[in-house]
N, C-alpha and C positions, 0 to 999 in steps of 0.2 A: 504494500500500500504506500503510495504517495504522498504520505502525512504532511511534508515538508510542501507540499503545495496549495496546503489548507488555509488558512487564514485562522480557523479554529485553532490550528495547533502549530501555532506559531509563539515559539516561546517556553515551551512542554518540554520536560526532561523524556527521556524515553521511558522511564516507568510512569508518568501520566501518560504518554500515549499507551503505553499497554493498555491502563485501566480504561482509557477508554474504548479501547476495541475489546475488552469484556464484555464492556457494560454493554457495548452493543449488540454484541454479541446473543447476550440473555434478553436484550430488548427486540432481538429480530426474531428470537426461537432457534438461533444458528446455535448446535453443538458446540459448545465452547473448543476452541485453538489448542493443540498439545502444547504446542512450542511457538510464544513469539521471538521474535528475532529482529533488533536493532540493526538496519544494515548500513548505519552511520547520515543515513539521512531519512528513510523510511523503515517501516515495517511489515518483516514476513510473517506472515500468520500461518502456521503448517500443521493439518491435521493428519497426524499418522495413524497408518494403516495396521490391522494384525498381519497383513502378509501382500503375496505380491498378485497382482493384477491379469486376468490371459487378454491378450490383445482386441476380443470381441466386447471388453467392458469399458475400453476405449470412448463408445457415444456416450456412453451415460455418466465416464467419470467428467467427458467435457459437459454435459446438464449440468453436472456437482458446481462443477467451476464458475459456468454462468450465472446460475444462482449465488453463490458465496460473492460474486462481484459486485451481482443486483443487489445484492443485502446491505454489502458493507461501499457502497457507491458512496456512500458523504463521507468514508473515512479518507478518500485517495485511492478506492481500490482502484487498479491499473486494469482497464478491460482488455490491455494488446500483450498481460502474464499469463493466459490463461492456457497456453498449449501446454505437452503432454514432454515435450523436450527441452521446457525453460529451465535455463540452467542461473541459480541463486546461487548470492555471495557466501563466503563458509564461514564462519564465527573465527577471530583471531583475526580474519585479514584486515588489512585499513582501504577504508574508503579514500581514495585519491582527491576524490570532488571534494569532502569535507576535513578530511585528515581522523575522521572519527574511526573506531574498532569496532568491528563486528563485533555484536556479544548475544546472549541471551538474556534476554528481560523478563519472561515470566515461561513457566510449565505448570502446567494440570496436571495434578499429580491421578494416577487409579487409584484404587484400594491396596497394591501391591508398592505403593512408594514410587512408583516410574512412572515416567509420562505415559498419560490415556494414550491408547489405541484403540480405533473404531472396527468396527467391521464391513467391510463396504455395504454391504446390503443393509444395516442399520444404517452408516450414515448418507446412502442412498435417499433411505426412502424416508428418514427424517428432513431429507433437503428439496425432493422433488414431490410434486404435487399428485402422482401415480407410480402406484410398487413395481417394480420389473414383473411382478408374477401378473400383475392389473393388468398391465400392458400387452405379458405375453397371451393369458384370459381373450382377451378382447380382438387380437390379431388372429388368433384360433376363431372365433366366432366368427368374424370377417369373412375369415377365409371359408368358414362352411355354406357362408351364405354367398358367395360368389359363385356363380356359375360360369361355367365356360360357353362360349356359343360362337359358331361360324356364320359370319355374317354372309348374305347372300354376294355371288361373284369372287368368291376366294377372300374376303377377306378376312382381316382379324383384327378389329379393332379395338376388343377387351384385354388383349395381349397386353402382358407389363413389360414394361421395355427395360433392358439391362442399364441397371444405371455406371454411369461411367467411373464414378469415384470405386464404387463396390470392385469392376471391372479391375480395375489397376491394384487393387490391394490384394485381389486373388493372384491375377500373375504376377505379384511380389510373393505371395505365397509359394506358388508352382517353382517358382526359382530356389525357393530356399528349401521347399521339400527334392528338388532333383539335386541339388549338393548333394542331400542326405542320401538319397536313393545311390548318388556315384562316391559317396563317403569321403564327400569333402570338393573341392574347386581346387583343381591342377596350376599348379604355376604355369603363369602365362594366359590364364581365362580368368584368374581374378579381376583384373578392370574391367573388364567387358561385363561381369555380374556385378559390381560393384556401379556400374556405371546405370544399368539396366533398372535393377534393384532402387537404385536412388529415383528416376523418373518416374517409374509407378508408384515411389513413395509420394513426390510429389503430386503426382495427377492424382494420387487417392487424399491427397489434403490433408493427411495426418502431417505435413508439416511444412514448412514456408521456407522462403530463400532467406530467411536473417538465421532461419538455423540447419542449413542444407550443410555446411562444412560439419556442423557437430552431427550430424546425422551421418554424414559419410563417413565420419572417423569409428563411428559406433558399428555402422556395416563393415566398415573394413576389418576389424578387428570379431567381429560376427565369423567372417573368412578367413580370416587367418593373423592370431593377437599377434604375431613376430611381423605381418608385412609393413613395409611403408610405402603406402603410397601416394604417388604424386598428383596433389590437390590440384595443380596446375591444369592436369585432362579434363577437369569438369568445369570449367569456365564458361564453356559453351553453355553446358547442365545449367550453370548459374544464371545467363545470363535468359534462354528460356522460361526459368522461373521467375522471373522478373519480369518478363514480360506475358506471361502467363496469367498470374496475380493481379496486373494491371488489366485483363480482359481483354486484351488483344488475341486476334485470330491470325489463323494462315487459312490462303483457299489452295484444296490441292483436290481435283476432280472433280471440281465444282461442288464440293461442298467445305464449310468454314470449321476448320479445328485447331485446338489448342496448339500453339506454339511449342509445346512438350511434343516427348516422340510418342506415337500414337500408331504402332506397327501391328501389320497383322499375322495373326498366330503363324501362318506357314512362311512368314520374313522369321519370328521369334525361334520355331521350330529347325530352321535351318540355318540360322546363329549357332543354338546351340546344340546341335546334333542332337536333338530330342527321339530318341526311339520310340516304336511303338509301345513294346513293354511300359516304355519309362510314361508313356502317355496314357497310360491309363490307370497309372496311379495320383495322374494330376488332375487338375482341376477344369485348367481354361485352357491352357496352354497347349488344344489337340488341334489334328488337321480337322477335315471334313470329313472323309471317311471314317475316322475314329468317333466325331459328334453322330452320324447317321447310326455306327454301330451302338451309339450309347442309345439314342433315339428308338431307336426296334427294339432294344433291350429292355426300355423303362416301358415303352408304348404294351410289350408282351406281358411285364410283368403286371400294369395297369386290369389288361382283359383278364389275364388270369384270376386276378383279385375279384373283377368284377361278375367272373364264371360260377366261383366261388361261391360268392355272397345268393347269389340267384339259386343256389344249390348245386352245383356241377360237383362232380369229383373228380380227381386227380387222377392221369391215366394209370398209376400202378394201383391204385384201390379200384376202378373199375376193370379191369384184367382179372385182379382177385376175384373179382364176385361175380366174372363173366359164367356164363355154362361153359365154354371149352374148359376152366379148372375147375367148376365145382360138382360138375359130370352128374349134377340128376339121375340121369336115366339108368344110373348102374343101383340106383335105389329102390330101384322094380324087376330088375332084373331084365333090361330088353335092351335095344337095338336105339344108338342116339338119332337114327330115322324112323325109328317107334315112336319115340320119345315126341319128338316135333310131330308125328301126324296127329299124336293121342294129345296136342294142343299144348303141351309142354306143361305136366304138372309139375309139382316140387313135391319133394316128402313134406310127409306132415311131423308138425315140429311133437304131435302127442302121437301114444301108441293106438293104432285102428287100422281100420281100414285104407289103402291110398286112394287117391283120385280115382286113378285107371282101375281100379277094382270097383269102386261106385262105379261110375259110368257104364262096365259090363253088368253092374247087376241091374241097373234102371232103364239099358235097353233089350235084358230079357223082360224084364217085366212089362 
């Protein structure tokens, strides 16, 4: 927070500004701050976590943020901290601008004597106005009540369109699962994924060109903690994202896209010599033949389900309870062309008489 920009706290030692981002604190309903932090001109306010985060809670840890900003807005909150990669002063260093030392000015202590730690899913859904599970509830609902429908003339105009941020963060995925799959990135294709890797980070939004060097150092070291690599190849990377950010477009076959690289799977696939094996263990990153075989695949399993539910049964259970294996006719003792002309009976499941024995005694009589 940018206290030092306040007019209110101009004058304030740093433990009146703590007390005052308490007080607001309890005046907003915001879970009170483990740890505030004097960072020689403002204050970090940081609520820690019991543990660490999987990269899918990423939207909703940025909701956290935006709300904690909207809350604490008249103390200085800074709404351009709120990313996922902002990298805070450490306690001991000195602020250059004021000559001041990082220090710690207040901790919330637990029951246990150590600074509070939250749980995300409590301080989730103590900060945002719907629970993840509300959320997920209501998307399941949705979706039951959507129908699919083929519009007349081929079209499809209920279709949900891939959105593009999603797009790029999945082939940031497919890259980092085909490392794993080849047990690691060969010297010598390091920059080429490092390079890769970085513009789908950017096109997926998870982070901006003020922090595109700290993000590539974090990937580089992803692939491999001993390499160093030369910052200098990504300038171009930089200078895209810059103007990416800015909304500018490129037109390239008549239609308008982002000035990031924006390549298509079989350019990506033959980059990196993606096998077919290796393609089907990913995600985005297949040809077309490989999307069709997934396509018949999901499409087969679909009717089957739907065969299913209508009551069908599965061909090795209908085999079993076909007549060629359960051979009736050897239960009367005849001919399985006996069998068929005398109308096909079954044994009887009690001790009597069978079918074929009624029948001859009711057409002597």
């Amino acid at each position: 927070m940018d206290t030092y920009r306040e007019p209110w706290a101009q004058g304030r030692s740093p433990e009146q500004l703590a007390a005052a981002v308490m007080f607001r604190c309890y005046d907003e309903g915001v879970p009170p701050p483990s740890i505030l932090v004097f960072s020689g001109r403002g204050v970090q306010a940081k609520w820690l976590l019991d543990g660490t985060l999987p990269r899918q809670a990423l939207p909703r840890w940025n909701a956290c943020q935006r709300y904690l900003i909207d809350r604490l807005a008249g103390l200085g909150a800074d709404p351009a901290a709120k990313d996922a990669s902002r990298v805070l002063r450490l306690v001991n260093t000195v602020n250059s601008k004021s000559g001041e030392v990082c220090r710690v000015i207040h901790v919330e202590r637990g029951p246990d004597g150590e600074p509070i730690r939250y749980n995300f899913e409590y301080l989730a859904e103590a900060l945002l106005p719907v629970a993840r599970w509300d959320i997920e509830a209501d998307r399941k609902a949705r979706a039951d009540r959507r129908q699919f429908k083929l519009l007349p003339g081929g079209q499809t105009g209920n279709l949900r369109s891939l959105n593009g941020r999603q797009l790029a963060w999945d082939r940031l995925e497919d890259l980092r699962t085909l490392a794993a799959l080849r047990g690691g990135v060969a010297e010598g294709e390091r920059m080429q994924h490092l390079f890769w890797r970085l513009n789908f980070l950017l096109l997926s939004g998870a982070t901006h060109s003020g922090q595109m060097y700290h993000e590539a150092a974090a990937l580089a070291r992803e692939l491999d903690p001993r390499w160093n690599y030369r910052s200098g190849e990504l300038m171009t990377l930089y200078a895209k994202a810059k103007a990416h950010e800015a909304g500018e477009k490129v037109e390239f076959g008549g239609k308008q896209l982002s000035p990031l690289y924006t390549p298509k799977n079989d350019t990506l696939i033959s980059l990196f010599h993606i096998t077919d094996d290796e393609q089907r263990k990913l995600r985005t990153l297949i040809s077309r033949d490989m999307a069709t075989e997934r396509r018949r695949d999901r499409d087969r399993k679909r009717d089957e389900a739907r065969r299913r539910a209508a009551g069908a049964v599965d061909r090795a259970t209908y085999e079993a309870n076909s007549a060629s294996r359960q051979k009736p006719w050897e239960a009367f003792g005849m001919s399985r062309a006996s069998w068929y002309r005398a109308g096909k009976p079954m044994p009887a499941c009690e001790t009597g008489s069978s079918p074929i024995t009624a029948a001859k005694v009711d057409r002597k009589a």
